[in-house]
C-alpha positions in Angstrom: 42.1 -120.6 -40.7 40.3 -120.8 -43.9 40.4 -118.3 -46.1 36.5 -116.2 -47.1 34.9 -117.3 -50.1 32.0 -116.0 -52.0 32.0 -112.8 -53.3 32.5 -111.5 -49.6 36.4 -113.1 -50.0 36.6 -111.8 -53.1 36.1 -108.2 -51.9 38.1 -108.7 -48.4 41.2 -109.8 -50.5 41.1 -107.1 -53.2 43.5 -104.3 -52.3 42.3 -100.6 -51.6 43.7 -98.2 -53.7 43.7 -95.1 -53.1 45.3 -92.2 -54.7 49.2 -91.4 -53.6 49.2 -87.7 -52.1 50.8 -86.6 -49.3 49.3 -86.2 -46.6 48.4 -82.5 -45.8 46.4 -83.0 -49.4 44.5 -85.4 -47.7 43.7 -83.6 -44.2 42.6 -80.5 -46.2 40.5 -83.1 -48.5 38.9 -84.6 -45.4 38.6 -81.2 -44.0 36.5 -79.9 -46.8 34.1 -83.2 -47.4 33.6 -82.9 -43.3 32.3 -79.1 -44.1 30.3 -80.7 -46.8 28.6 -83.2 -44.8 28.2 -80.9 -41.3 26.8 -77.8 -43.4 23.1 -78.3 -44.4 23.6 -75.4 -47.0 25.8 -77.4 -49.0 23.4 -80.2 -49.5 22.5 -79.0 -53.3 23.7 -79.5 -56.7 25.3 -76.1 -56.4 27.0 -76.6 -52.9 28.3 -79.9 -54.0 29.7 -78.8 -56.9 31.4 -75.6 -55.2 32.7 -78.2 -52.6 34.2 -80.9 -55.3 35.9 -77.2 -57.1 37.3 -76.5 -53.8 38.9 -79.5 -53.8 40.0 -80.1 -57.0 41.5 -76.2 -56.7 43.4 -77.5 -53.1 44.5 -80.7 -55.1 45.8 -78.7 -58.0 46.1 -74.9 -57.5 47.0 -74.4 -61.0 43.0 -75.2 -61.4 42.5 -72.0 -59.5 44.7 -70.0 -62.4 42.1 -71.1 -64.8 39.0 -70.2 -62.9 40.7 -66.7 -61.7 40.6 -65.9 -65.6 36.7 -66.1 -65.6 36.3 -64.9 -62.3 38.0 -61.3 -63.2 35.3 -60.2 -66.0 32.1 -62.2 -64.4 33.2 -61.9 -60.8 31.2 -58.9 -60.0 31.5 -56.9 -56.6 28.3 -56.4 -54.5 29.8 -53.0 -53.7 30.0 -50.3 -55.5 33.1 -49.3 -56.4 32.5 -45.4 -55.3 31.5 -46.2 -52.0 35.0 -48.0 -51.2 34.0 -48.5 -47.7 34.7 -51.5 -47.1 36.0 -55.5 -48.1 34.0 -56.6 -51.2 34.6 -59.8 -51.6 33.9 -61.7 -54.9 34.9 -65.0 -55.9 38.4 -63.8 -56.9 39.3 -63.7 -53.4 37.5 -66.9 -52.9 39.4 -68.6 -55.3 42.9 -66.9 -54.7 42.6 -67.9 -50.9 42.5 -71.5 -52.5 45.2 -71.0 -54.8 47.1 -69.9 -51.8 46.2 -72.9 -49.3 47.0 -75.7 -52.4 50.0 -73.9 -52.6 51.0 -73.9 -49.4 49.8 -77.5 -48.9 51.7 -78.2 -51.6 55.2 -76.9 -50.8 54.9 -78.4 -47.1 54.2 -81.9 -49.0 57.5 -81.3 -50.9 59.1 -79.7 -47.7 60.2 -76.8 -50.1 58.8 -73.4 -51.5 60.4 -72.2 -54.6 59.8 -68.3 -55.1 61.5 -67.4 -58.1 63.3 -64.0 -58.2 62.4 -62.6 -61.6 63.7 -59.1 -62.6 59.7 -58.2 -61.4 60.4 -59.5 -57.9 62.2 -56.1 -56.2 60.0 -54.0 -58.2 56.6 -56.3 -57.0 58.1 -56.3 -53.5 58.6 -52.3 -53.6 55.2 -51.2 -54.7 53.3 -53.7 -51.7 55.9 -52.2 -49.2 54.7 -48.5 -50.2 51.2 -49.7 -50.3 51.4 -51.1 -47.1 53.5 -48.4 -45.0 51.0 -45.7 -46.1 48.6 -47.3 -44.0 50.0 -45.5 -41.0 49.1 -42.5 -42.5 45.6 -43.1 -43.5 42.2 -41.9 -42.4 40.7 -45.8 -43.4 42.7 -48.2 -42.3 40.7 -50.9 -43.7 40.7 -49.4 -46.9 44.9 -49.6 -47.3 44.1 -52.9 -46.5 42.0 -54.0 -49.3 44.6 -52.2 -51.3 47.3 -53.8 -49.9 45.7 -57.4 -50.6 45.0 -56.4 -53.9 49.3 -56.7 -54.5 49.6 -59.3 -52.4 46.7 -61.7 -55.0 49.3 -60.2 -58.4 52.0 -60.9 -56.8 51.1 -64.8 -55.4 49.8 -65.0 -58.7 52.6 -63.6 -60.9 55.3 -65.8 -58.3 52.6 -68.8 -58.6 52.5 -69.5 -62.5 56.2 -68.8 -63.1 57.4 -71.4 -60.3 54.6 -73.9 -60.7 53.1 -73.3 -64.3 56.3 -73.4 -66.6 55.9 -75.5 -69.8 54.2 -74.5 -73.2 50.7 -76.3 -73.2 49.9 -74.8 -69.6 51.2 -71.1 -70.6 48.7 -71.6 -73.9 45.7 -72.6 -71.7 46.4 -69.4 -69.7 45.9 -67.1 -73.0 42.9 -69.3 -74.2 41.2 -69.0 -70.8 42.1 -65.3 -70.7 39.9 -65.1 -74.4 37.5 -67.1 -73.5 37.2 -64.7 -70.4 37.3 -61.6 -73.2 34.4 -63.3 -75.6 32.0 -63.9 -73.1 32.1 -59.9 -71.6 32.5 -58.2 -75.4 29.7 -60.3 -76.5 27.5 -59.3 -73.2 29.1 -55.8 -73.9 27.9 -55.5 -77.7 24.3 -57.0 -76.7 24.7 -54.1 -74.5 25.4 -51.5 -77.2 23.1 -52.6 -79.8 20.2 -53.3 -77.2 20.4 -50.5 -76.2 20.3 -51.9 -72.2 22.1 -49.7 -69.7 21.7 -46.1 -67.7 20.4 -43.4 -69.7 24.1 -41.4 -69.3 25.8 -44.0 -71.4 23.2 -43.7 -74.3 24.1 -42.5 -77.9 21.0 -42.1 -79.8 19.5 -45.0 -80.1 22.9 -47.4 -78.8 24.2 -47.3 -75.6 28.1 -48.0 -74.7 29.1 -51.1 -74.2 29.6 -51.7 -70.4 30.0 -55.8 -69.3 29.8 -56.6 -66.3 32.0 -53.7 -65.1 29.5 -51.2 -64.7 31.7 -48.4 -66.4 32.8 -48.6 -70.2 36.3 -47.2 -69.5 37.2 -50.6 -67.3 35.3 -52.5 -69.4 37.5 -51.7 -72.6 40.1 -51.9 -70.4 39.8 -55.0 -69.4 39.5 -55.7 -73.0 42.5 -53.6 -74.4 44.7 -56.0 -72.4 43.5 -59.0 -74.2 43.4 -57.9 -77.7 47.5 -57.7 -77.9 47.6 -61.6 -76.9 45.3 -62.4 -79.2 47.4 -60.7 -81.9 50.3 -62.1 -80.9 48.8 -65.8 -80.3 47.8 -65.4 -84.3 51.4 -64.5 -85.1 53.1 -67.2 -83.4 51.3 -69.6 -86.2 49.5 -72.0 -83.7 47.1 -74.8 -84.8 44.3 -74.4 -87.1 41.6 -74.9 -84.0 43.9 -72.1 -81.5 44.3 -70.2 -84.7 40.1 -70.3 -85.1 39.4 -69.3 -81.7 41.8 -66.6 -81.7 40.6 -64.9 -84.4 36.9 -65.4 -83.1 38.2 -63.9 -79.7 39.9 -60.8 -81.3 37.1 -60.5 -83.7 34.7 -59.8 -80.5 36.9 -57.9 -77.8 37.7 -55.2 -80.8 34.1 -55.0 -81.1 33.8 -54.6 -77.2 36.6 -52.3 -77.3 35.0 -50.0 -80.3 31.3 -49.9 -78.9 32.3 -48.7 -75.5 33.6 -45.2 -76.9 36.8 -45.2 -74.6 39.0 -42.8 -75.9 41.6 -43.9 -73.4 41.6 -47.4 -74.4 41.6 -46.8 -78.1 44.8 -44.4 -77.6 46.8 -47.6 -75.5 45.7 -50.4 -78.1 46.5 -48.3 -80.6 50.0 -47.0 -79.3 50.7 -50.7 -78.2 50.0 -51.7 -81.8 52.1 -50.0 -83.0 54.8 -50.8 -81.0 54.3 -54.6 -81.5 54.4 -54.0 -85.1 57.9 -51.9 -84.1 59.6 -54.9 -82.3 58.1 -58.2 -84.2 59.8 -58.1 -87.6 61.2 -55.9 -90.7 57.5 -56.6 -92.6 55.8 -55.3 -89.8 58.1 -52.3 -89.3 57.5 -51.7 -93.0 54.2 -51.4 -92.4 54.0 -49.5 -89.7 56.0 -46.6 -91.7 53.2 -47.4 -94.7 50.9 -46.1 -92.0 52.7 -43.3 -90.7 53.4 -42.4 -94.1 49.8 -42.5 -95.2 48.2 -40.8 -92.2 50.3 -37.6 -93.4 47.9 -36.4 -95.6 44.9 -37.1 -92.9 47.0 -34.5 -90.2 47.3 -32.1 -93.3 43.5 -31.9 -93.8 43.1 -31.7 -89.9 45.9 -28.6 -89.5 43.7 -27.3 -92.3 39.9 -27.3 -90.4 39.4 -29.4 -93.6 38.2 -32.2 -91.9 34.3 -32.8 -90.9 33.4 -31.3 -87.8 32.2 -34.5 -85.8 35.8 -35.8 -86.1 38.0 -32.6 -85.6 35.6 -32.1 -82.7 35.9 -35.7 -81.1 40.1 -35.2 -81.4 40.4 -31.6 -80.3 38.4 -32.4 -77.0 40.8 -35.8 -76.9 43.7 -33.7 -76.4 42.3 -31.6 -74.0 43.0 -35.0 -71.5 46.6 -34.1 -72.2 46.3 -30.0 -71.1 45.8 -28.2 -67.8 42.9 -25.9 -67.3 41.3 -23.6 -64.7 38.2 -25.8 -64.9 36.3 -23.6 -62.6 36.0 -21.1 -65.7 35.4 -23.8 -68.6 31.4 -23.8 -69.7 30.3 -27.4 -69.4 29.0 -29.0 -72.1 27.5 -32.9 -72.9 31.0 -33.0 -74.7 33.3 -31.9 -72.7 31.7 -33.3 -69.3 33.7 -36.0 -69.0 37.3 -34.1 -69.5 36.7 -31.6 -67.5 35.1 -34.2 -64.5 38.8 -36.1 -64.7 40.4 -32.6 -64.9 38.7 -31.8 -61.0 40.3 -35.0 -59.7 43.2 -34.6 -61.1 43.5 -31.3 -59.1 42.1 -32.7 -56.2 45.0 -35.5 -56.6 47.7 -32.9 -57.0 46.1 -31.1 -53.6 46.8 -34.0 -51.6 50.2 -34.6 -53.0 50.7 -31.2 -52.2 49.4 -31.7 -48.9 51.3 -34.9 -48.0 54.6 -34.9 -50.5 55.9 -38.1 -49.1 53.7 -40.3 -47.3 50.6 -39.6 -49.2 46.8 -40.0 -47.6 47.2 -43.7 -47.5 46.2 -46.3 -50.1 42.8 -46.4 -50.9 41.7 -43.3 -49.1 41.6 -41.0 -52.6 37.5 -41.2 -51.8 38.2 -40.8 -48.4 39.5 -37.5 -48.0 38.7 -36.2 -51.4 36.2 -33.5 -49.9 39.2 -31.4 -48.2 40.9 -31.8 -51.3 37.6 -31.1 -53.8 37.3 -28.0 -56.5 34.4 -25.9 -56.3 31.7 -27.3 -58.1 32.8 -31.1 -58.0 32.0 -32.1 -54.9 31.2 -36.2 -55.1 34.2 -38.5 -55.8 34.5 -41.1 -58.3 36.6 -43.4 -56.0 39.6 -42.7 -57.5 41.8 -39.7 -59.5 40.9 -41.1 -62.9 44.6 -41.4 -63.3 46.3 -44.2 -62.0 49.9 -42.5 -61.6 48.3 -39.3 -60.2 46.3 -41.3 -57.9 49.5 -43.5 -56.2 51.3 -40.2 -55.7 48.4 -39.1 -54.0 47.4 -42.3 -51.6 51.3 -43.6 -51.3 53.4 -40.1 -51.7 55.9 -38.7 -54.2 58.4 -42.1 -53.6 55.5 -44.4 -54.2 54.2 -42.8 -57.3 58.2 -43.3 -58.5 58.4 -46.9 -57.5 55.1 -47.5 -59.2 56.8 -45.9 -62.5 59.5 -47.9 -62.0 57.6 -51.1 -61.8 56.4 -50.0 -65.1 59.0 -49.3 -66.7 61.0 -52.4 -65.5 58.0 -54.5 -67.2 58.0 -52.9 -70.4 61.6 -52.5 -70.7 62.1 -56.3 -69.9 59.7 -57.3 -72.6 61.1 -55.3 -75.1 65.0 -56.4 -74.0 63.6 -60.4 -74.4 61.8 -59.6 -78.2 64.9 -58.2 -79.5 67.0 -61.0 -77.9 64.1 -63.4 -79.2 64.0 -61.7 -82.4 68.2 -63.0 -82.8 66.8 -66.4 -81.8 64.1 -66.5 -84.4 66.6 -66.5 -87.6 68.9 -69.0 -85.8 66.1 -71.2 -85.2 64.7 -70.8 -88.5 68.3 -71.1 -90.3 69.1 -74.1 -87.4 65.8 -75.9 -88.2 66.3 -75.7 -92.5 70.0 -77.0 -92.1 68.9 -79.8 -89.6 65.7 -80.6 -91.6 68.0 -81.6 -95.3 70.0 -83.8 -93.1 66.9 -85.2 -91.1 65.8 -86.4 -95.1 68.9 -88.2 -95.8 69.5 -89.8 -91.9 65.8 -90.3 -90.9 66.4 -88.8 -87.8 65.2 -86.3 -85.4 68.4 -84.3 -85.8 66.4 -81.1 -85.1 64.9 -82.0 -81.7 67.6 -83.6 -80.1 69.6 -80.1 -80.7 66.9 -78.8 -79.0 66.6 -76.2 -81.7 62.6 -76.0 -82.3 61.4 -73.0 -84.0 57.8 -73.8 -83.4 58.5 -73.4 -79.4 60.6 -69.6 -80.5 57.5 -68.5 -82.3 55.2 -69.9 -80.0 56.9 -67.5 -77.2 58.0 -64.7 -79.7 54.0 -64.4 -79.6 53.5 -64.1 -76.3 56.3 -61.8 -75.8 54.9 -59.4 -78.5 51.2 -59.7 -76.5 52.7 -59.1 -73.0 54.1 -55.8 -74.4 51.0 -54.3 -76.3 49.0 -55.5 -72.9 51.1 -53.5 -70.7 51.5 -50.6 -72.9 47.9 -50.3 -73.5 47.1 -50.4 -70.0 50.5 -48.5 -68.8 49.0 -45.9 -71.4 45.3 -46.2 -70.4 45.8 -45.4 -66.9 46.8 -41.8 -67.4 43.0 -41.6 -68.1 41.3 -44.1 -65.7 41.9 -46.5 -62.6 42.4 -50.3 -63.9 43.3 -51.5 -60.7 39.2 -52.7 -60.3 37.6 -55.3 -61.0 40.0 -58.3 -59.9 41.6 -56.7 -63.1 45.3 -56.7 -60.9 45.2 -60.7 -60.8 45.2 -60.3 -65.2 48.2 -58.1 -64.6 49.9 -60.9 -62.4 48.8 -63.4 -65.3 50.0 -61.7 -68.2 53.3 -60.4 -66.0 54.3 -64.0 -65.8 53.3 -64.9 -69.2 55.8 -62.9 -70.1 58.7 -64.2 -67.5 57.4 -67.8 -68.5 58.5 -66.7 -72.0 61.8 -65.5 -71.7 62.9 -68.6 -69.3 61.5 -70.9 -72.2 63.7 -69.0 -75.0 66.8 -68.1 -72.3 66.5 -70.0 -69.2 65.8 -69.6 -66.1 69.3 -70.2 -64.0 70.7 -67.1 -64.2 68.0 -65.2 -62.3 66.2 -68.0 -59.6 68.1 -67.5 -56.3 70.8 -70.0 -55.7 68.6 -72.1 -53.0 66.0 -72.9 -55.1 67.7 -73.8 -58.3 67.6 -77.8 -57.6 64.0 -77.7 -57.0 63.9 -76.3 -60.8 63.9 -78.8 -63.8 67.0 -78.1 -65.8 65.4 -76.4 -68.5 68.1 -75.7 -71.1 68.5 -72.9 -73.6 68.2 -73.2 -77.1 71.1 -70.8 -77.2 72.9 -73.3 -75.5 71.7 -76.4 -77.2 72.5 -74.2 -80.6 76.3 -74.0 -78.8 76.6 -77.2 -78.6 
């Protein structure tokens, strides 16, 4: 038989190639452009390009990571927050069902799932277990639901980009997405303030606070006050001149957010995390942070003296009031003191329904719920939630869950600090390492430095984002005695910027001693520059 000639032959004999993926990748690919072509709705520019990011996120889930970093601060709910009566969902829900589907998709192509077990995981596991059992106890159901989901999206994520996302160049496009996230809402929130566009209740003369997309200032800087830290600590890890650029560009704006928006609650946990980044990074910043201690001395001797104007001491004195009991039923409200003594009545309120249900709580989610059996006289609409986020667990999940929450906490923060002093050690073994390696690399023309795995670029790089893990999660550890930043999508951050910080401490330690011992071949053997030091 002859063979076809002509272009026709041409094209018969040329082989197809397709792309190599397994093939549940390709059923859900097919499953989606079938969707596509079946639904009329998705015959538009818009459709189609939702349908090709749907793919792409099934393809590669670690494309969903990105996008949940924009879809926190723009993804606004169509419900108000207030009204907690049902599901709201936004595209963060979207897009983490995605993330989960790729990633299941993904391990059954492999015909493995690694979960790694962090010293987060019995903490993570705790908190969703509390969450979820109080749901037997609540009036809303559906409500410790949503709550419940809400852990389940930071904990996928957290377990997602520690297993799946572990090398240096993805970890930086996390932060940069994460500031890109944080420019886009300070700038919206600064058009805000100087516009003066917004409810007449957050107006201050002629400005009105800064808001974003968040529809309260306190989440807002929030939101915010978790970013600025990773900025900082992006700057000190020395990064390229263009990283470098849009760093400072990125902190330049969110401070600005943070400062237009007037929360007092997120000024106190930047500024306590500050300082305690400039405690753990080095001996110059330690120095400096006594400088300031030292200097503020006079400015408290001038305030214990009434010598101060009266638009500051006023401002402070009514800031400390947030850390004082009263009988708020007797207090004379005033513009100034509105908004202490409206956190103050659901604070109490909280503290009735502990009282009420010590050790089951009213069930997650259902602070709005029952809130009027709880209510002091003369506050009777909720705000959706105690205004204090350790007040508000106790209340919703019982004494034992308001302790496993604290011990989340304080497993995080402890952690961190444990891997920046270990880091710290590293640092000046690099750096001495690097110097000794670098006069023989002169004389040898060799990469003497690299193949002892000793790179002090990589140390700094993670140094960094160790010191801006800790100031996020002590400025929103401290914040939440004030507010609720469990909104907004604002738990999948929390996942984010856990696992930056677990990413960081396998980079600089490894990650053998704590994955569980079924999973540790389907890790790559990344070794320790302690141990390439040792040998």
């Amino acid at each position: 038989m002859s063979q076809p000639q002509g272009i026709s032959g041409a094209f018969l004999r040329a082989p197809v190639r397709l792309p190599r993926m397994p093939i549940p990748l390709w059923l859900a690919a097919i499953a989606m452009a079938a969707a596509a072509a079946l639904l009329p709705g998705l015959w538009s520019l818009a459709g189609l390009a939702a349908v090709v990011a749907c793919v792409l996120m099934v393809l590669r889930p670690e494309i969903a990571i990105y996008l949940l970093t924009l879809s926190v601060p723009l993804g606004s709910s169509v419900i108000d927050e207030r009204e907690a009566n049902s599901f709201s969902v936004t595209p963060t829900e979207a897009i983490f069902a995605l993330l989960v589907l790729g990633w299941g998709l993904r391990a059954m192509a492999r015909r493995r799932l690694v979960v790694p077990f962090t010293p987060m995981t019995l903490p993570l596991l705790a908190v969703i277990g509390v969450v979820a059992m109080s749901g037997f106890h609540a009036t809303n159901l559906a409500l410790t639901l949503k709550e419940t989901l809400k852990w389940l999206e930071l904990i996928m994520v957290y377990f997602f980009i520690v297993a799946e996302m572990r090398t240096r160049r993805r970890a930086l496009a996390i932060v940069l997405m994460l500031l890109t996230g944080a420019t886009i809402e300070a700038l919206l929130g600064t058009g805000q303030f100087v516009l003066g566009i917004g409810p007449e209740f957050f107006a201050i003369g002629r400005f009105m606070r800064a808001y974003g997309t968040f529809d309260q200032p306190n989440p807002y800087a929030g939101y915010l006050g978790m970013l600025i830290p990773l900025a900082v600590g992006l700057l000190l890890s020395r990064p390229s001149p263009k990283v470098r650029n849009y760093a400072i560009v990125a902190l330049a704006a969110a401070a600005t957010g943070v400062i237009v928006s007037l929360s007092r609650g997120a000024w106190v946990g930047i500024g306590i995390g500050f300082s305690l980044m400039m405690l753990f990074w080095g001996r110059r910043t330690r120095v400096l942070l006594s400088i300031g201690v030292i200097a503020s001395a006079p400015l408290g001797a001038l305030a214990f003296m009434n010598l101060l104007p009266p638009v500051i001491t006023t401002r402070v004195a009514i800031a400390f009031d947030y850390f004082r009991f009263v009988d708020i039923t007797q207090v004379q409200l005033t513009s100034d003191n509105w908004a202490v003594i409206e956190r103050m009545a659901h604070w109490e309120a909280a503290l009735g329904m502990i009282a009420a249900h010590p050790w089951f709580g009213v069930g997650a989610g259902n602070y709005p719920v029952v809130y009027k059996w709880y209510a002091v006289q003369g506050w009777p609409l909720s705000l959706g939630h105690a205004h204090n986020f350790y007040l508000n667990m106790a209340a919703e999940t019982g004494i034992p869950g308001g302790f496993i929450y604290i011990c989340f906490v304080l497993t995080a923060l402890i952690s961190t600090m444990v891997w920046l002093v270990r880091s710290g050690n590293l640092q000046k073994v690099a750096t001495h390492t690097s110097l000794r390696l670098g006069h023989r690399a002169k004389s040898t023309n060799s990469v003497a430095a690299m193949d002892a795995g000793i790179d002090r670029s990589s140390v700094l790089f993670w140094r960094g984002i160790l010191l801006g893990v800790l100031g996020a999660l002590v400025a929103s550890s401290l914040h939440n005695l004030f507010d609720n930043l469990f909104v907004h999508g604002m738990n999948v951050q929390l996942g984010m910027i856990l696992a930056l910080g677990q990413l960081a401490a396998d980079a600089l330690f490894g990650s053998r001693s704590r994955v569980s011992p079924t999973d540790k071949k389907a890790l790559p053997n990344h070794g320790t520059i302690d141990e390439a030091e040792a040998s």
